[in-house]
C-alpha positions as CSV (number, residue, x, y, z in Angstrom):
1,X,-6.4,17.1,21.1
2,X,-3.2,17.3,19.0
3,X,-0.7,19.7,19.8
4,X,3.0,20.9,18.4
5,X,4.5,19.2,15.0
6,X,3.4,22.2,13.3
7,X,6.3,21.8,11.2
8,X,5.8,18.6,10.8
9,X,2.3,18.0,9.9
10,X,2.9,20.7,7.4
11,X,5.2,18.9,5.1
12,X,3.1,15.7,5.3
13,X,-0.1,17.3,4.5
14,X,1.6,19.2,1.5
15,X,3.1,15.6,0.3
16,X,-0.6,14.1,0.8
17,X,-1.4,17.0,-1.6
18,X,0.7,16.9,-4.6
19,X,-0.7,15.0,-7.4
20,X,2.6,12.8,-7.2
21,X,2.9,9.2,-5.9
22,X,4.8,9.4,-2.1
23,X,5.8,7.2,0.0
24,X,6.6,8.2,3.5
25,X,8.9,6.5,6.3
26,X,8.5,7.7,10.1
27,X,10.7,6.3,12.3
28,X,12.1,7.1,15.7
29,X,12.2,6.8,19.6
30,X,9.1,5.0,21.0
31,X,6.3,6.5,22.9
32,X,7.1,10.1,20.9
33,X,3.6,10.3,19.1
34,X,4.8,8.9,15.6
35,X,0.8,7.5,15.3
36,X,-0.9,10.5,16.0
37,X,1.2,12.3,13.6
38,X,0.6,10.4,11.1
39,X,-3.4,9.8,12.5
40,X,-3.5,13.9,12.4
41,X,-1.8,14.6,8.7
42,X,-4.4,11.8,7.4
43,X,-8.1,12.8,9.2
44,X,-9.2,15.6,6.5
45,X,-7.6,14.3,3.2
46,X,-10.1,13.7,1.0
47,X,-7.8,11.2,-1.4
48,X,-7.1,7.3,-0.5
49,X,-4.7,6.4,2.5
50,X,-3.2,3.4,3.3
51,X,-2.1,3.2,6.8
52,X,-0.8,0.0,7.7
53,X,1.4,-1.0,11.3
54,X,2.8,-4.0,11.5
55,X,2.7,-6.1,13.8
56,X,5.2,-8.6,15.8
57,X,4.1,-11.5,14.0
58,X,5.7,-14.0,11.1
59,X,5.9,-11.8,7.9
60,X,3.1,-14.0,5.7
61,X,1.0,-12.5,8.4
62,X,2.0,-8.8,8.2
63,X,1.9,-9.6,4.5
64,X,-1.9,-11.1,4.1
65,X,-3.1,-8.4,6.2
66,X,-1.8,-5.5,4.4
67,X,-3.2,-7.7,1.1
68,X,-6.7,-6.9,2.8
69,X,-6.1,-3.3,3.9
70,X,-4.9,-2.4,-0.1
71,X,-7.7,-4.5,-1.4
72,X,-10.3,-3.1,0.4
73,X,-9.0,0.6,-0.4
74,X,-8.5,0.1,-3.9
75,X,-11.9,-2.1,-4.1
76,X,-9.3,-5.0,-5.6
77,X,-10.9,-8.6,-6.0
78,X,-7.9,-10.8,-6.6
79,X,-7.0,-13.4,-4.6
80,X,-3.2,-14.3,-4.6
């Protein structure tokens, strides 16, 4: 169950929406539900969505992995 961000889920979902490109940054505080914000603005849109979390790891390997993720989305077959 997701409760609250009202506000906030709003102005994602209508920046899923547009027919623009966006990019989006959330940032803040630890442990104050950033993920399932973004998990919630993302589970009905019908469109492609990349979500991507890094992890603590060397950058090649945040790198290669995100490589896949955008592949596999935009059903790429390159290999770099």
């Amino acid at each position: 169950m997701f409760i609250g961000r009202k506000e906030e889920l709003l102005e994602l979902h209508q920046l899923l929406n547009n027919k623009r490109f966006e990019s989006v940054l959330i940032y803040g505080r630890r442990r104050i539900g950033k993920t399932e914000l973004i998990r919630e603005s993302v589970k009905n849109h019908s469109g492609k969505v990349i979500y991507f979390e890094a992890k603590k790891s060397i950058f090649q390997d945040n790198l290669k992995e995100m490589q896949t993720i955008v592949q596999s989305v935009f059903q790429i077959n390159y290999e770099f």
